[in-house]
C-alpha positions in Angstrom: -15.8 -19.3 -1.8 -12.9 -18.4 -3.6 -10.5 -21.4 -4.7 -7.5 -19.4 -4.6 -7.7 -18.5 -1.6 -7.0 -22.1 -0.7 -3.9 -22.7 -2.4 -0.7 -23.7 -0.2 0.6 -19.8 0.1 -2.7 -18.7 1.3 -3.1 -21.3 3.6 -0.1 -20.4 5.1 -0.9 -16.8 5.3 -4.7 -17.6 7.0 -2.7 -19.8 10.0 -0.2 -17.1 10.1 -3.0 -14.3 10.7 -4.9 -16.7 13.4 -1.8 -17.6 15.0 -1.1 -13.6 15.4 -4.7 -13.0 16.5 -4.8 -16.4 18.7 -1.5 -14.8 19.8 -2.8 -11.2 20.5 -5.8 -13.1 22.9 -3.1 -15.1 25.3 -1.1 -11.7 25.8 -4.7 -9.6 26.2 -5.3 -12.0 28.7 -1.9 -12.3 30.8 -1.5 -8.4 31.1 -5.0 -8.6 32.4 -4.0 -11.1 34.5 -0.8 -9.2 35.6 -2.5 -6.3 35.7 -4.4 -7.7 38.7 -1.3 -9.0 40.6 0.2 -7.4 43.6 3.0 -6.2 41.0 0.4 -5.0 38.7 0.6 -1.3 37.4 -1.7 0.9 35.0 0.6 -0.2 32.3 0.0 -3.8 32.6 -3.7 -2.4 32.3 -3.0 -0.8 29.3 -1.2 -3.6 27.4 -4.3 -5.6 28.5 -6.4 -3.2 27.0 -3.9 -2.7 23.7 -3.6 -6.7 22.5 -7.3 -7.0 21.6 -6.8 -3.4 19.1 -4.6 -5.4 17.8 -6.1 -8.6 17.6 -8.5 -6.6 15.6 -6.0 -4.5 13.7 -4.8 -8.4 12.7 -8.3 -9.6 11.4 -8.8 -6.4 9.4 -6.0 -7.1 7.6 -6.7 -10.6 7.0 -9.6 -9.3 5.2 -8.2 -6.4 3.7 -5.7 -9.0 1.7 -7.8 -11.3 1.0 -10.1 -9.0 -1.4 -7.5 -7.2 -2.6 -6.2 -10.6 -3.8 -9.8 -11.2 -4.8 -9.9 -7.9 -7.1 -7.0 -8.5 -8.6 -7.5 -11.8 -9.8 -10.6 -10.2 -11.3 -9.1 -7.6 -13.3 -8.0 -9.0 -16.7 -4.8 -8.9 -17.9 -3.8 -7.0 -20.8 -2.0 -8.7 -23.5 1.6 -7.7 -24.5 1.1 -5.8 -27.3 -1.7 -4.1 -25.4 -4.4 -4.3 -28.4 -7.8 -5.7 -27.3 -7.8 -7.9 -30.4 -5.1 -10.5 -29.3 -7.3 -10.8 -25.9 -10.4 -13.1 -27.1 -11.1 -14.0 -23.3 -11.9 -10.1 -22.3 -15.5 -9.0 -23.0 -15.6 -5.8 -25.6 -16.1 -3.4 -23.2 -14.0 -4.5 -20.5 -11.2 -4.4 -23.0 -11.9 -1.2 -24.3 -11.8 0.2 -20.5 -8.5 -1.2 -19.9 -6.9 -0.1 -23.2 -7.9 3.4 -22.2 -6.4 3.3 -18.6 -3.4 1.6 -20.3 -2.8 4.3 -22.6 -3.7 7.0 -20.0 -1.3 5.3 -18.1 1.4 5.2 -20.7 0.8 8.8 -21.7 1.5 9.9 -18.1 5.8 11.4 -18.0 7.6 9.6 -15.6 9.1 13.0 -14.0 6.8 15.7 -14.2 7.7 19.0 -16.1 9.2 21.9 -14.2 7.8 24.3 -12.4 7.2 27.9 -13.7 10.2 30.0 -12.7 9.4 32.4 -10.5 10.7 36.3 -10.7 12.1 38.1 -8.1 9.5 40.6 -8.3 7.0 37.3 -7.4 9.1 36.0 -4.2 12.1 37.3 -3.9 13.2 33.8 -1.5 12.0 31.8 -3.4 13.8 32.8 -6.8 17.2 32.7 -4.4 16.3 29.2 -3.6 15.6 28.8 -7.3 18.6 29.7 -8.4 20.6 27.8 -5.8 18.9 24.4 -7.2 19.6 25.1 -10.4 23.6 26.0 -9.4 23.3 22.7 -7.9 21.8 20.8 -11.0 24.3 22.3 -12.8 27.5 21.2 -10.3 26.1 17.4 -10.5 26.0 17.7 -14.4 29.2 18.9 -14.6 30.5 15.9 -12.1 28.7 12.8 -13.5 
């Protein structure tokens, strides 16, 4: 059993996910109920049948966060200056792996480089449209 999982935040979030499937039940069940009324339609039917996918939808997601929260705890933390010598606590191995998807991480641009330009000879539309973008780009440079 995880301990975190009973902390006051996730307690909170575990009645909050049974009170929404407890909640999903009681509506299941008066649409049924409706359903079978003289005033009853096929869409009283429906919702009857609707509730319960979501009373399930509910519990999936109840365990969906609660390993995500689970995998996250277990991924270490790297240190500030991102060097697996100032991290004692993280095995050798599990410190080399995350200071390579750090640094794959940090070598990745934050706006990717531009596309080739394309000829008209290529696509003749598409160079138009081209050219229109970069007018544009151009425009907002000159205004900011």
């Amino acid at each position: 059993m995880n301990r975190s999982l009973l902390t006051p935040r996730w307690l909170l979030l575990h009645l909050l996910f049974l009170a929404a499937t407890i909640a999903t039940g009681f509506l299941a069940r008066w649409q049924w109920d409706r359903a079978h009324e003289a005033g009853g339609s096929a869409q009283n039917l429906g919702y009857a049948l609707m509730w319960p996918l979501f009373g399930a939808f509910t519990i999936f997601l109840w365990v969906r966060v609660a390993r995500m929260h689970k995998v996250a705890e277990a991924v270490p933390a790297l240190p500030e200056t991102g060097t697996a010598e100032a991290a004692p606590s993280i095995s050798g191995a599990a410190a080399a792996s995350a200071e390579q998807a750090a640094e794959k991480h940090r070598r990745r641009p934050l706006v990717p480089p531009p596309a080739p330009p394309v000829d008209d000879d290529e696509d003749p539309a598409m160079a138009e449209y081209n050219r229109y973008l970069a007018e544009l780009n151009e425009a907002d440079r000159r205004a900011g």
